[in-house]
C-alpha positions in Angstrom: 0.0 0.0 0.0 1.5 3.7 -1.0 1.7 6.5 1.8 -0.8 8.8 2.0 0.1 11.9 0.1 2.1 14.2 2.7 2.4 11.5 5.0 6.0 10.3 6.0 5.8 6.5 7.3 6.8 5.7 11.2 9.4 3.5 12.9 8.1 0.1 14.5 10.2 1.4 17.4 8.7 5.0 17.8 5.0 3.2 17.6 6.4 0.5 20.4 7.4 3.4 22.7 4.4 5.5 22.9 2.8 2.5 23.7 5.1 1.7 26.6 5.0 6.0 27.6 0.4 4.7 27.7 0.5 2.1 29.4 4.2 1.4 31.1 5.1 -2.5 30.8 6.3 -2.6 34.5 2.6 -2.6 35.4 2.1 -5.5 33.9 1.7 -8.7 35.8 5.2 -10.8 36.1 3.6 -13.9 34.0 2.2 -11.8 31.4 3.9 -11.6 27.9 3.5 -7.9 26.9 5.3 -5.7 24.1 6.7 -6.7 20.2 6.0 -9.8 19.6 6.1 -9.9 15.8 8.5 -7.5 14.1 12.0 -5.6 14.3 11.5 -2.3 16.0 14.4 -0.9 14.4 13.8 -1.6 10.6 10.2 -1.9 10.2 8.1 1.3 9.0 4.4 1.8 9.8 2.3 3.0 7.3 -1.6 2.3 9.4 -2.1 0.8 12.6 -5.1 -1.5 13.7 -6.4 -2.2 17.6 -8.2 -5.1 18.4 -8.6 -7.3 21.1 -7.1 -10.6 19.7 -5.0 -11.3 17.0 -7.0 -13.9 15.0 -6.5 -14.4 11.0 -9.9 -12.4 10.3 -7.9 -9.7 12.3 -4.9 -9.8 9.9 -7.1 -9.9 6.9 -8.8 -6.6 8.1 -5.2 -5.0 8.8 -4.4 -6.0 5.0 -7.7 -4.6 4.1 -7.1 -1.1 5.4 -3.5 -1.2 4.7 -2.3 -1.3 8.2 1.1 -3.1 9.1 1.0 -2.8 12.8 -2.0 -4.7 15.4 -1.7 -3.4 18.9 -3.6 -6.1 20.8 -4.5 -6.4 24.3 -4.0 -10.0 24.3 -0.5 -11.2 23.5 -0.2 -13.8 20.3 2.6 -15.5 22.3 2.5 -16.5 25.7 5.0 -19.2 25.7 7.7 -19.9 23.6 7.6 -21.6 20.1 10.0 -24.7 19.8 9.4 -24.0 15.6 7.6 -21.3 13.8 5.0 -23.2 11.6 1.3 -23.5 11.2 0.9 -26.7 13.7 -0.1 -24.6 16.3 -2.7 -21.8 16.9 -0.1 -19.3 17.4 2.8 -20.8 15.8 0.1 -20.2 12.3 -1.0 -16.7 13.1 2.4 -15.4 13.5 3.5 -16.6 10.5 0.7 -15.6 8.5 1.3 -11.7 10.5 5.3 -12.6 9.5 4.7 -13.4 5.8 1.9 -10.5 5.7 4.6 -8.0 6.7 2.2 -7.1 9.7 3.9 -6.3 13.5 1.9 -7.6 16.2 2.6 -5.9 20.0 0.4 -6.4 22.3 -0.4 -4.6 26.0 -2.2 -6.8 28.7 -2.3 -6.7 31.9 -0.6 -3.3 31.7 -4.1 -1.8 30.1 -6.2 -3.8 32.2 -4.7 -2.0 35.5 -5.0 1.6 33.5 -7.4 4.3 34.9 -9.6 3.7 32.1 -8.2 -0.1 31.2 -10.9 -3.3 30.8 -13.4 -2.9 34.2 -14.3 -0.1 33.3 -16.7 -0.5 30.4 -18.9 -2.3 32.7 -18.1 0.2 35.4 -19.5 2.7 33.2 -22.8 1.4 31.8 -23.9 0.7 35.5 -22.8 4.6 36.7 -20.9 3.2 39.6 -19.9 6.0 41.8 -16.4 6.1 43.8 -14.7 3.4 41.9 -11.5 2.6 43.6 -9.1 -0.7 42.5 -9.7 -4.3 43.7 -6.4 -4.8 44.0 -4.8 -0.8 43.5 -1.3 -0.9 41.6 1.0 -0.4 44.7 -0.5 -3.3 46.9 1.6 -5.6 44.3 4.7 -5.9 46.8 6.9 -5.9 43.4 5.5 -2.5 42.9 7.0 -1.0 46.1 9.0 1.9 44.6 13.0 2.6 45.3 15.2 5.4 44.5 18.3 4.3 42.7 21.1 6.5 43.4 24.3 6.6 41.1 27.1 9.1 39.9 28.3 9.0 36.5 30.7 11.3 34.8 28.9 14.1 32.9 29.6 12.6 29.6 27.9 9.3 30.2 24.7 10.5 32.1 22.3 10.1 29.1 23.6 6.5 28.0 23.4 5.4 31.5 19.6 6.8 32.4 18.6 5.1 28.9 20.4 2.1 30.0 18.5 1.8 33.6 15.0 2.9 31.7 14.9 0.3 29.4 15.2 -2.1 32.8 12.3 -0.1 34.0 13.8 2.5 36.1 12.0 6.3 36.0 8.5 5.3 34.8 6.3 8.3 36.8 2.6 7.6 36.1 2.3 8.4 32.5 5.8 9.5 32.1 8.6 7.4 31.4 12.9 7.9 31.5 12.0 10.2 34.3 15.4 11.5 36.0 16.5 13.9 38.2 20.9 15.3 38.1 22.7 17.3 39.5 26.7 18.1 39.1 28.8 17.9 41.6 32.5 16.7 42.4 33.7 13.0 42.6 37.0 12.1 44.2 39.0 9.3 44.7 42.0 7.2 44.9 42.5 3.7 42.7 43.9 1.3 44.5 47.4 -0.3 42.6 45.5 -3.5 41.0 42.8 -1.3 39.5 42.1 -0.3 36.1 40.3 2.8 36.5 38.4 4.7 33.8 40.1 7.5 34.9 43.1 8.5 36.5 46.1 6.6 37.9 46.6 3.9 40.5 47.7 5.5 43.9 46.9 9.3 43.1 43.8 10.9 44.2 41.3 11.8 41.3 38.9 14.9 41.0 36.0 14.0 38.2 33.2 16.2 36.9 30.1 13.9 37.5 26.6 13.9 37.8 24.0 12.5 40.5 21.2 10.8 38.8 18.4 9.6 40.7 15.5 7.5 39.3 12.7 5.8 41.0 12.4 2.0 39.9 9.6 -0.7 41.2 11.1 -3.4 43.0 10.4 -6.5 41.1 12.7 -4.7 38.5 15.5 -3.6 40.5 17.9 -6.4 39.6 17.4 -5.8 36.0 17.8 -1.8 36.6 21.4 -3.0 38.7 22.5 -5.2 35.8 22.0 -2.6 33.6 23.4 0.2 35.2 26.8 -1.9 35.8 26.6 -2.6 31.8 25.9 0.8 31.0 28.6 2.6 33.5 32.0 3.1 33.0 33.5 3.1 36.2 35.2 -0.2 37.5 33.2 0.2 40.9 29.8 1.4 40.4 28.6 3.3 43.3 24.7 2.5 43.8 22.6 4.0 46.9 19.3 2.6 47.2 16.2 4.3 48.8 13.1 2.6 50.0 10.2 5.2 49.4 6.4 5.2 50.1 4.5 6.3 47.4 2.5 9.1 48.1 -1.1 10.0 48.1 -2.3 11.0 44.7 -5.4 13.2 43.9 -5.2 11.3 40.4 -6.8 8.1 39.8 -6.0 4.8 40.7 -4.3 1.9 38.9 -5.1 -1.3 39.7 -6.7 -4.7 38.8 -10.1 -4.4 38.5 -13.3 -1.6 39.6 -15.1 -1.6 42.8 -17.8 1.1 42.9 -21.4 2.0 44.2 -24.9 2.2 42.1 -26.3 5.5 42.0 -29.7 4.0 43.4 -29.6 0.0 44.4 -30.8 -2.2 42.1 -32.3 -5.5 41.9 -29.6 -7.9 41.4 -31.8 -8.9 37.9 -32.2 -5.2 36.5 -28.3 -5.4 36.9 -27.7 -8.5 34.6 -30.3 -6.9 32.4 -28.1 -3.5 32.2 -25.4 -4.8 31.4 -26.5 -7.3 28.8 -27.8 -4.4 26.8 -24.8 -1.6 27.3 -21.7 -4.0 26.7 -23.4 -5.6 25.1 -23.5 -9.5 26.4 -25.5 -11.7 24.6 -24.2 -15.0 26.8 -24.5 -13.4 30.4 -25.2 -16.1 33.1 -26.6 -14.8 36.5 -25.5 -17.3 39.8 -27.1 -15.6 42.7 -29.7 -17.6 45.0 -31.5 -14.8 44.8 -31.9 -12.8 41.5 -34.4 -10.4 43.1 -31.9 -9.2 46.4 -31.2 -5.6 46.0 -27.6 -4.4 45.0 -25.5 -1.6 45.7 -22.2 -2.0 45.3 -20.2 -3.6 42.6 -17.5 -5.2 41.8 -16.2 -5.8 38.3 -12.7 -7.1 36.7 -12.8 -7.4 32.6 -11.9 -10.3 31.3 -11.3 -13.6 33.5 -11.7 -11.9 36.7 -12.0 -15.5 39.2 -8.4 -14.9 41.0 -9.9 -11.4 43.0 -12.9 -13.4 44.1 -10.3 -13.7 47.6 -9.7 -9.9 47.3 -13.5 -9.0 47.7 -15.2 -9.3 51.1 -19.0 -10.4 50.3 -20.3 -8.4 53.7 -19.3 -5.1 51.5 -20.0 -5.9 48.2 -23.0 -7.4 46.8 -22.0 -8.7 43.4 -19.0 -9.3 41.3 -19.1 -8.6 37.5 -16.7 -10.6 35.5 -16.2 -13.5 32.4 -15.0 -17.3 31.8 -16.3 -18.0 35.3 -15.3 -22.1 36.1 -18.3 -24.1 38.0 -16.2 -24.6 41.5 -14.9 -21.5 41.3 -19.0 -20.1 41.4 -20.2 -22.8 43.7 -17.5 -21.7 46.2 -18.3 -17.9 46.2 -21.7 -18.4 46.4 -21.6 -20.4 49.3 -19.6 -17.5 51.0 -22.6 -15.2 50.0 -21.1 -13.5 46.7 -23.6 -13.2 43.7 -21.7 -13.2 40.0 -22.8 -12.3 36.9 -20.2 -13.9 34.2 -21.2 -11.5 31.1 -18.7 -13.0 29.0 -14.7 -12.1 28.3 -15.1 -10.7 24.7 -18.2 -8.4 26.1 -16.7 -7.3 29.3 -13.2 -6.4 27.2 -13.7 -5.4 23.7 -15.3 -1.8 24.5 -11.9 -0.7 26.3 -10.0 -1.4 23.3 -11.9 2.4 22.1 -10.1 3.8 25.2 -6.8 2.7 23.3 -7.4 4.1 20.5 -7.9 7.6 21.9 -5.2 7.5 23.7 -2.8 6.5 20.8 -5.1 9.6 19.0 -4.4 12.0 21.8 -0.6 11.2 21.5 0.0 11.2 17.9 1.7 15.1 18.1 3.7 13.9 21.1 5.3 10.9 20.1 5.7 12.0 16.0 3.2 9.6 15.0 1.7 10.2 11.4 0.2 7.0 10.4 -3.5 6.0 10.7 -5.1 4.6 13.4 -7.7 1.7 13.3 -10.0 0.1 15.7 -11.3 -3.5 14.8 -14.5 -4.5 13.9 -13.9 -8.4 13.7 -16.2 -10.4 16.9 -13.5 -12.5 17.9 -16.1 -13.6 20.8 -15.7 -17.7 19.7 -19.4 -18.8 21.4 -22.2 -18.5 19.3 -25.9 -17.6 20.8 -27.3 -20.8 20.3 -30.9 -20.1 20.9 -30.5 -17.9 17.9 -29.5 -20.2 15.3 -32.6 -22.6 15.2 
């Protein structure tokens, strides 16, 4: 397909970083596979971009349709390694197809679903819940506990070494990413007589220009940041100061798995199912309640498969939970502890939030250079079929 007249083609890698600067890949959860996974960020252009939920080969076709060589997906095509890329397996086929096609594929996961706006909050938003907070906000994760990395390079190797520790994940600030703070000063010392020093000589004290940089960094990625740092830096002793910190009290809102929130009026639990059937919409929602008729007023809701913060919610304060691919145990069990579910279906629970995506990539086209068009799916990759339909 030709560029649009007056329209210079992007880089693969400027496309794969204003998705990190949206939604920062340290908030994804450590299992989850998030980022390129077809592609090579630093040769690939993109003329057209396409959004969708999965990557399926309707979803390809329609990026060859419209022209588009890039699909930003929230679900990532790969979640475990290929032993051989061929079409013997479901993935294995699609990324060869998106390979031969000439089509990138990157995908953002659990890093959209824990954005202010990420996958609860469709649901959140046809039910008006009021005072939504997280089920499980961003820095309860332990591995999100932030620490301030402390280091002193000489002046002429501060930016390679605060690009080095970003890409590990150090300085991501909300929104903002590569966040750093310097400041010059003085460094002085003596190399021992069995060093090699990057500068000056074994036994005689040493005056350098350098610079304090300090960057904040999550602490599941702090041994990545370390290893970096010591790759990027060029003295023979890196000096390092950490910093435990508590994050403060923000007035924006919360990251975090999932939406808890209040109905502006209660509700029976029926007129409930029956909103949110129509607004997502959810053609397969199940109710499991014992009583369809008790009155609801607050709700919880997690796009997607949402059965691992069942044990996060406390039935006494909330009186149903809103999420998809609910297993039978799994519903027997919180039911018996007094929780009511409604299971309105992964691809209807998920699929709305993808338009949140796309305005944000919108919104940022004039900050990250971005010129090419931007698509949002219309392929139902929802798999089950309304069976009382088809007779």
């Amino acid at each position: 397909m030709a560029t649009p007249t007056g329209q210079d083609e992007d880089s693969l890698d400027r496309w794969c970083r204003a998705l990190d600067a949206l939604y920062p890949p340290q908030h994804a959860e450590g299992w989850d596979q998030v980022g390129l996974h077809v592609g090579d960020r630093r040769t690939d252009r993109v003329r057209g971009v396409l959004v969708a939920l999965d990557v399926t080969e309707a979803v390809l076709d329609e990026a060859a349709t419209l022209g588009a060589d890039l699909v930003i997906a929230h679900h990532p095509l790969l979640f475990s390694a290929l032993r051989r890329l061929t079409p013997d397996t479901a993935s294995g086929r699609i990324a060869l197809k998106a390979a031969r096609q000439g089509c990138a594929v990157l995908a953002a996961h659990t890093n959209v679903d824990k954005a202010v706006d990420g996958t609860s909050h469709p649901a959140a938003h046809v039910l008006d819940l009021q005072d939504r907070r997280p089920i499980r906000p961003l820095d309860a994760d332990p591995g999100a506990a932030p620490v301030k990395i402390v280091t002193f390079v000489p002046v002429d190797q501060t930016r390679a070494v605060i690009a080095a520790m970003a890409k590990g994940g150090a300085g991501v600030i909300g929104d903002y990413t590569e966040c750093a703070f310097t400041s010059p000063g003085t460094g002085t010392f003596r190399p021992g007589p069995d060093t090699d020093p990057h500068v000056g000589t074994p036994g005689r004290i040493e005056e350098v220009a350098e610079h304090r940089v300090e960057m904040v960094v999550a602490t599941r990625d702090l041994q990545t940041v370390l290893g970096r740092l010591r790759q990027a830096h060029p003295y023979e002793e890196v000096p390092v100061d950490l910093y435990p910190l508590r994050a403060a009290r923000s007035d924006t809102p919360a990251r975090g798995l999932g939406v808890i929130g209040d109905l502006p009026d209660p509700l029976p639990l029926r007129e409930v199912a029956r909103l949110l059937a129509s607004g997502l919409p959810s053609p397969h929602l199940r109710v499991a309640a014992a009583d369809p008729d008790r009155r609801v007023r607050t709700v919880a809701v997690c796009g997607g498969a949402g059965d691992s913060l069942i044990g996060d919610l406390d039935p006494a304060q909330v009186d149903v939970f809103v999420t998809g691919d609910l297993k039978h145990h799994v519903t027997l069990d919180a039911m018996t502890m007094g929780l009511a579910l409604i299971d309105a279906g992964h691809f209807a629970t998920e699929d709305p939030a993808m338009d949140a995506v796309v305005a944000h990539l919108q919104a940022g086209r004039d900050t990250h250079g971005l010129t090419a068009p931007i698509y949002r799916s219309r392929v139902n990759t929802d798999p089950w079929i309304d069976w009382s339909t088809t007779a």
